[in-house]
C-alpha positions as a printed Julia matrix, in Angstrom:
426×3 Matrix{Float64}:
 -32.09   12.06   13.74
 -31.79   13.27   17.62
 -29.13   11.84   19.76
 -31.67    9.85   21.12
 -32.19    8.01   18.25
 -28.44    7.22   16.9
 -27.46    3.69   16.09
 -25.84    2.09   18.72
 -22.56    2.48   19.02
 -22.59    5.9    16.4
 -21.69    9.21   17.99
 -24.19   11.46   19.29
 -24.29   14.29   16.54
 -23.6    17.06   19.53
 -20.72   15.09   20.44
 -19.93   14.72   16.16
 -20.01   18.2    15.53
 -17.69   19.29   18.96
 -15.06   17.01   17.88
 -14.89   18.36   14.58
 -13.13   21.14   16.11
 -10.32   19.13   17.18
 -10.82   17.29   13.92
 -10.09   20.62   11.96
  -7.28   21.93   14.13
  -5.67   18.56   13.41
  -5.71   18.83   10.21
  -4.3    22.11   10.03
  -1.46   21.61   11.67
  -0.58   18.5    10.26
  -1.0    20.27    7.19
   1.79   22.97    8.55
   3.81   20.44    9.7
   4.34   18.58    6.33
   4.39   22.38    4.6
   7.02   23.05    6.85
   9.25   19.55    6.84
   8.87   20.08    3.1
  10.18   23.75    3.2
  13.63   22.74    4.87
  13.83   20.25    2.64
  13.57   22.0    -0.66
  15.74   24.89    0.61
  18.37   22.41    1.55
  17.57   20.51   -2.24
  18.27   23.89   -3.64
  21.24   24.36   -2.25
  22.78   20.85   -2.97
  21.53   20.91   -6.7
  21.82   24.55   -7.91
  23.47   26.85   -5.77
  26.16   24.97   -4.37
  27.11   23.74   -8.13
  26.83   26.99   -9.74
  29.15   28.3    -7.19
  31.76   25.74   -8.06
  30.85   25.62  -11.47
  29.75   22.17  -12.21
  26.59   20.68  -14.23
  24.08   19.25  -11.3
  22.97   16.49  -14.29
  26.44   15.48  -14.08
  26.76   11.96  -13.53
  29.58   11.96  -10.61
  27.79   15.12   -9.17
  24.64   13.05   -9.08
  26.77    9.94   -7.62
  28.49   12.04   -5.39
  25.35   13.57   -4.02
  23.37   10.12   -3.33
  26.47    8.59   -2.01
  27.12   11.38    0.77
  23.13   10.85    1.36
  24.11    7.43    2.53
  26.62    8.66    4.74
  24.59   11.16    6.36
  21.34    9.07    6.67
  23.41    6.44    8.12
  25.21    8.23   10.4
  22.29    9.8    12.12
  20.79    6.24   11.92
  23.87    5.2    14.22
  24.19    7.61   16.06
  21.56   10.04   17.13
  19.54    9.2    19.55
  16.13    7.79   18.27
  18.04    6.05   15.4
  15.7     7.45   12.71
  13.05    5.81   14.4
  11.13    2.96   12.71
  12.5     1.2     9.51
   9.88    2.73    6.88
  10.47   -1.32    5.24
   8.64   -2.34    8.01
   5.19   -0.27    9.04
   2.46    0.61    7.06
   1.66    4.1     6.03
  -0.82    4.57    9.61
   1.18    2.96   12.47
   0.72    3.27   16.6
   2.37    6.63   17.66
   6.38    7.06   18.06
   8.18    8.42   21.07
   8.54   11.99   20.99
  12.39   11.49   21.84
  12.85    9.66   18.01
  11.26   11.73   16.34
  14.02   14.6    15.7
  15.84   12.1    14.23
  13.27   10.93   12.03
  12.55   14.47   10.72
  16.42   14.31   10.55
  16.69   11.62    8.34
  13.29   12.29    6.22
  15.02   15.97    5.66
  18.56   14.63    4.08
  16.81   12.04    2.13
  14.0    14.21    0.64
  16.74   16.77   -0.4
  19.0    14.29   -1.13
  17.77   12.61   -3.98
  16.76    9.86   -2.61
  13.72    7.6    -4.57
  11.22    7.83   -1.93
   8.46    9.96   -0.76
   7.32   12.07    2.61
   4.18    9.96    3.54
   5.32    7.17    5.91
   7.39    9.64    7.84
   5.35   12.53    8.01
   2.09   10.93    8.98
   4.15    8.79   11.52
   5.55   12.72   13.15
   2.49   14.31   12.91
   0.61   11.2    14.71
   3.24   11.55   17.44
   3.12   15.11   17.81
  -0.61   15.94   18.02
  -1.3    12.44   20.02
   1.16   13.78   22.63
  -0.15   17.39   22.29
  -3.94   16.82   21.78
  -3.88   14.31   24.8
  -2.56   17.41   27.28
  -5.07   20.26   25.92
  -8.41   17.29   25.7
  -7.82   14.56   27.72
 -11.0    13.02   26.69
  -9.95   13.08   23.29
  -9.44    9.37   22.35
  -5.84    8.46   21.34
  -6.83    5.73   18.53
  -9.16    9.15   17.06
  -6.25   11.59   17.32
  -4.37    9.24   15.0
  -7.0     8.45   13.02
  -7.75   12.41   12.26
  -4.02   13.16   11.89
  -3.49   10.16    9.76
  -6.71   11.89    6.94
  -5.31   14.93    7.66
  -1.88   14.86    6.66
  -3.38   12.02    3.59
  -5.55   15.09    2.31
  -2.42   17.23    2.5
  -0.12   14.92    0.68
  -2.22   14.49   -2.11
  -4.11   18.04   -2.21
  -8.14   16.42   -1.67
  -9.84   15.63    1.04
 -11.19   12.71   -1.03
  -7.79   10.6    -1.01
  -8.41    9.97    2.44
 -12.22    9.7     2.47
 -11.29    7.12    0.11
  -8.22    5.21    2.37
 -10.4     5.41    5.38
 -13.33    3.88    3.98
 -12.11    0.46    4.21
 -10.45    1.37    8.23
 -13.73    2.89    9.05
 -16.07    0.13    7.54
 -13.97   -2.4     9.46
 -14.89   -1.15   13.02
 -17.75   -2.6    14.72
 -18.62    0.73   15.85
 -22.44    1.2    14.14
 -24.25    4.48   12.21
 -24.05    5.07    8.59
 -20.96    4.92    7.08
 -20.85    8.79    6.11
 -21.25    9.23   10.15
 -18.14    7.74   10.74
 -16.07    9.16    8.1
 -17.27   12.56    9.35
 -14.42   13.36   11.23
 -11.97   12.05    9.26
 -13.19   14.18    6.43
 -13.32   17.04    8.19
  -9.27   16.54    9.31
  -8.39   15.71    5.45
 -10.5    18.78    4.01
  -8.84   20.98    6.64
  -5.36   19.97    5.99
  -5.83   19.98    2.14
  -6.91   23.53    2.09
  -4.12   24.53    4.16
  -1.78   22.86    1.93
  -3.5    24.47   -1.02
  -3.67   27.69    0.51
   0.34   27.33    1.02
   0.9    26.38   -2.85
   1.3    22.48   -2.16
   1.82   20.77   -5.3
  -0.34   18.67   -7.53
  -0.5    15.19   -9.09
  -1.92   16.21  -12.22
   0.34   16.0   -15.44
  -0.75   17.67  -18.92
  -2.41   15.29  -21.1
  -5.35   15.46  -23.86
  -8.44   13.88  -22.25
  -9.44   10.46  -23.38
 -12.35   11.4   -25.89
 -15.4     9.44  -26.73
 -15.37    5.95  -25.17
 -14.24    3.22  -27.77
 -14.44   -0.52  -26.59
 -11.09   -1.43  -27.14
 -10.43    0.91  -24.65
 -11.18   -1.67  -22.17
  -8.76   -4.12  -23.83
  -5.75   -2.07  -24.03
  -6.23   -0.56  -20.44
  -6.18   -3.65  -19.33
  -3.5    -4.57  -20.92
  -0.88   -1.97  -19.95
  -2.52   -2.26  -16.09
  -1.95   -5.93  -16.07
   1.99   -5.0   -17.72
   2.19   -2.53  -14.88
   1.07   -4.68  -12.07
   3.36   -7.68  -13.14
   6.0    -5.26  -13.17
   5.18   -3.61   -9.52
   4.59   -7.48   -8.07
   8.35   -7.87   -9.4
   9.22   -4.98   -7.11
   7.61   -6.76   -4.19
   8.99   -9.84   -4.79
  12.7    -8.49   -4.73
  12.24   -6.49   -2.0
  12.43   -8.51    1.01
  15.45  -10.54   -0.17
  16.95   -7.03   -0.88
  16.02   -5.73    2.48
  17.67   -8.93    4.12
  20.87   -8.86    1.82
  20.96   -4.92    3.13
  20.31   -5.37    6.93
  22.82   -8.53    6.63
  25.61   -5.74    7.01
  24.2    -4.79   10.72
  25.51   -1.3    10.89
  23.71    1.37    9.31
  26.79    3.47    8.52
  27.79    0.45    6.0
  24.35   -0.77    5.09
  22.51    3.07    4.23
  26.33    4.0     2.69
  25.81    1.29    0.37
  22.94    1.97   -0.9
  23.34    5.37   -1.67
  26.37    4.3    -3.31
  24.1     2.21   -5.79
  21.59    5.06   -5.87
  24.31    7.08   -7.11
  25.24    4.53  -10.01
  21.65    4.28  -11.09
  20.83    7.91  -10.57
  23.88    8.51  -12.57
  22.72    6.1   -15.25
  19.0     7.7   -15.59
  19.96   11.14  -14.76
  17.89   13.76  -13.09
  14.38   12.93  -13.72
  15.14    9.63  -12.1
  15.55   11.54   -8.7
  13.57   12.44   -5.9
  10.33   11.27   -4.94
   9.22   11.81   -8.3
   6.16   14.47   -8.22
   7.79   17.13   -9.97
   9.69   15.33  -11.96
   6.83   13.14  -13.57
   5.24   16.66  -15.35
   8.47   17.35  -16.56
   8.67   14.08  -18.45
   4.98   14.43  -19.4
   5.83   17.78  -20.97
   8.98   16.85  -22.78
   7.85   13.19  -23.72
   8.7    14.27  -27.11
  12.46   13.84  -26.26
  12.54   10.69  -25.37
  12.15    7.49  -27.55
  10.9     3.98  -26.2
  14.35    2.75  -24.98
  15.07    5.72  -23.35
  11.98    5.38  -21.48
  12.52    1.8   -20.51
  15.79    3.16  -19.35
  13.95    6.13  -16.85
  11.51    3.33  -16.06
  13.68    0.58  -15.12
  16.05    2.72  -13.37
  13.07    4.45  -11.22
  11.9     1.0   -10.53
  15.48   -0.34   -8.61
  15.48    3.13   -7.16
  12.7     2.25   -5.46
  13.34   -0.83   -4.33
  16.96   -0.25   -3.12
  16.06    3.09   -0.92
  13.16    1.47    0.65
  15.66   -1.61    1.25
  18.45   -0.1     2.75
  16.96    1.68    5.48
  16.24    5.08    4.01
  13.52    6.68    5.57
  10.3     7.31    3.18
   7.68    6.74    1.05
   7.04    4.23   -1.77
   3.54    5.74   -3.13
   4.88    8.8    -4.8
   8.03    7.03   -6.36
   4.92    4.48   -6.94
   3.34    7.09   -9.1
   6.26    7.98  -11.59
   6.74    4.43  -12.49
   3.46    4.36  -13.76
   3.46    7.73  -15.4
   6.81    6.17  -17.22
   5.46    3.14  -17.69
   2.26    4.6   -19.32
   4.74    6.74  -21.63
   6.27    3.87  -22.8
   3.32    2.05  -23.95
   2.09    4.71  -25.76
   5.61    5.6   -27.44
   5.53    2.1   -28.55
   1.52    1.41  -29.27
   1.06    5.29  -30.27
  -2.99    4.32  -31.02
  -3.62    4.23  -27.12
  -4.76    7.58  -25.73
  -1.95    9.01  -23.8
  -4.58    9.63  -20.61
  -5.46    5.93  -20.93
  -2.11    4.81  -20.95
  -0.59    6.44  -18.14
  -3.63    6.09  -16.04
  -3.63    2.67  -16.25
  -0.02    2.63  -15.27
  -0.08    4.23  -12.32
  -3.5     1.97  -11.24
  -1.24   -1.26  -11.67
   1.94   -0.03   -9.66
  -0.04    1.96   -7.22
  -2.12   -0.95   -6.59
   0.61   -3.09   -6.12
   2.63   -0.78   -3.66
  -0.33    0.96   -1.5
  -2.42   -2.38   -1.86
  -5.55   -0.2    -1.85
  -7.76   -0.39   -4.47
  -9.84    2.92   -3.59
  -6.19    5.05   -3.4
  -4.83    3.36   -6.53
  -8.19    4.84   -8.3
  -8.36    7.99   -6.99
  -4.44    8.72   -8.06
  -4.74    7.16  -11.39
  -7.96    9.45  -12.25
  -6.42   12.73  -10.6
  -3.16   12.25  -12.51
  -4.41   12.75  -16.09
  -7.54   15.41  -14.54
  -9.5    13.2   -16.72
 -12.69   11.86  -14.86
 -14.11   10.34  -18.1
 -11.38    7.42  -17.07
 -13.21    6.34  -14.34
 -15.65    3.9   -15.16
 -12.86    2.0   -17.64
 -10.58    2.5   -14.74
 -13.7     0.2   -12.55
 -13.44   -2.4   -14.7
  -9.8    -2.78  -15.28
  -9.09   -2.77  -11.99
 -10.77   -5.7   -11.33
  -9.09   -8.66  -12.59
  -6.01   -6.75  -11.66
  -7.19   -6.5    -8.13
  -7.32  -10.53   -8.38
  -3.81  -10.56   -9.2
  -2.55   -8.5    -6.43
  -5.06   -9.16   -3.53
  -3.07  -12.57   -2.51
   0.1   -11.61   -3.61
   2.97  -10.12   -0.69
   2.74   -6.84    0.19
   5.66   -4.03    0.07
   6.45   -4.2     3.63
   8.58   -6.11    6.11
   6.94   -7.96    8.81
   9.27   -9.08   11.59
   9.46  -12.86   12.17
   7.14  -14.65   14.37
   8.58  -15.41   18.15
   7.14  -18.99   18.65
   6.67  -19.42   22.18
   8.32  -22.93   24.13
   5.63  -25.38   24.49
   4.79  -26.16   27.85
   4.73  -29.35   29.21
């Protein structure tokens, strides 16, 4: 098709394949700039959880080194929340995972407060503050090097590129912005317009492959031959998994309130990693962090832990969650998102040991993922890429869609500020 020719309102493909330079540059950097946030983060981890307790000689899986830990987390979150100039920037309770662009001036203090939370412990992920520092950064630096770059593009390309780096694909953000991308009224095929996109998510997954970025996949024996009760029990253990995650959403917001209620963030973010402490204490170690790592190594030593001690790692992971992403903590929920499922999916199968392992936990990361990222193509694409089993995918389209029913008019995991009603005038 010549340029002449395009649907109206679809990109000229001269003017498509220019701005996939930009599109790639974006999403290597955003890719570097996650690699690099991540970096600091796990050196500063690895300080607070092995070498600084070796050199005093105490057990990091102790309890009180575990409450001590989250509980000075607090402190420090808070205190830059207070104090430091940007304030953290945005409550993560309160935007969705693409938002407008921040201030440059917040966001030190947002990389700040991502940094000491990440290391700390804390039950939340890197994607709502990352993509929200990266969108910043390269909408502030792409707009002085191309002017004639639109603004709403640069975030959408650093938005798919740092997705694609998160998650290791270019195809979790192909998937995420087909919905954003379908709902424009800009015209050409659909392919057209996620051209860009793709090319920023494929970019910055490479480079965050070609770094050694982690994976999502845990080891688990494929499904096997299709069986029709398959459909029955996936659907039952998604439908467990969503009730569970629409319990999550339905505490959060009079958690959030009860938390905010305190006004100052030195008492309010103190607080809760006080109670992160207590329940990190309670669940121990693989009950902390965001939860990436930490779901293999349950996978792999699943043999170790009987059906109440998974409703304990479960249960504990779930008011992790909730409290972090309460009490002002900067972060994430997908990733934390993504172990309760795994955990959840353990559980069933340590107490119905006929359902395939694969099944199981992919169907318990679709009904919590669902719930938190309220995105039925991302919910997918993590529950097939955990187990590496693709075979999953057409039960997984079925399942997911009396589950979808259940969720698509339920709240959503986010904070919206009240409504300002304006006087009436006379």
């Amino acid at each position: 098709m010549s340029d002449a020719t395009a649907p109206a309102g679809a990109l000229p493909l001269r003017r498509l394949a220019l701005l996939a330079i930009p599109a790639v540059i974006i999403g290597i950097v955003s890719a570097l700039i996650l690699f690099g946030l991540e970096w600091v983060a796990d050196q500063l981890e690895h300080y607070l959880w092995s070498t600084l307790p070796a050199t005093i000689d105490v057990d990091p899986g102790n309890g009180w080194w575990i409450f001590t830990l989250l509980t000075l987390s607090g402190v420090a979150v808070g205190l830059v929340v207070w104090l430091v100039p940007g304030h953290g920037a945005r409550d993560s309770a309160t935007t969705e995972l693409i938002a407008p662009p921040l201030k440059l001036a917040v966001i030190p203090s947002l990389v700040l407060v991502t940094i000491l939370a990440l290391a700390g412990g804390v039950s939340l992920g890197p994607e709502n503050p990352i993509i929200a520092i990266n969108t910043a950064v390269l909408v502030a630096l792409i707009a002085r090097l191309m002017p004639k770059v639109p603004t709403e593009l640069i975030l959408l390309l650093t938005a798919a590129g740092t997705i694609g780096a998160l998650f290791g694909t270019p195809v979790a953000a192909a998937l995420v912005f087909t919905g954003v991308v379908a709902a424009l009224k800009s015209g050409g095929a659909l392919w057209d317009r996620l051209f860009l996109p793709l090319a920023a998510a494929g970019a910055g997954s490479v480079t965050m492959g070609l770094l050694g970025g982690a994976t999502l996949t845990v080891n688990v024996p494929s499904m096997g031959a299709m069986q029709p009760i398959y459909f029955v029990e996936g659907l039952g253990v998604a439908v467990a998994a969503t009730l569970l995650g629409l319990a999550m959403v339905f505490v959060f917001p009079f958690l959030h309130r009860f938390f905010h209620g305190l006004k100052y963030p030195i008492v309010y973010i103190t607080l809760g990693g006080v109670l992160l402490g207590v329940l990190g204490a309670i669940g121990g170690p693989i009950t902390l962090f965001k939860g990436l790592s930490q779901m293999g190594t349950l996978v792999d030593d699943r043999a170790n832990y009987d059906a109440g001690q998974l409703v304990v790692v479960t249960l504990v992971k779930v008011a992790a969650l909730v409290i972090a992403a309460s009490a002002g903590f900067r972060g994430g929920r997908i990733f934390p998102a993504v172990f309760i499922g795994v955990a959840f999916g353990l559980l069933t199968e340590a107490v119905f040991p006929d359902i395939p392992i694969s099944l199981a936990i992919a169907c318990g990361v679709l009904g919590v993922v669902l719930v938190v990222a309220r995105d039925g193509w991302l919910a997918l694409f993590i529950a097939v890429a955990v187990v590496g089993d693709v075979a999953l995918l057409s039960v997984l389209c079925v399942i997911i869609l009396p589950v979808w029913l259940m969720v698509s008019r339920a709240p959503e995991m986010i904070i919206h500020p009240p409504k300002v009603l304006e006087p009436a005038r006379s």
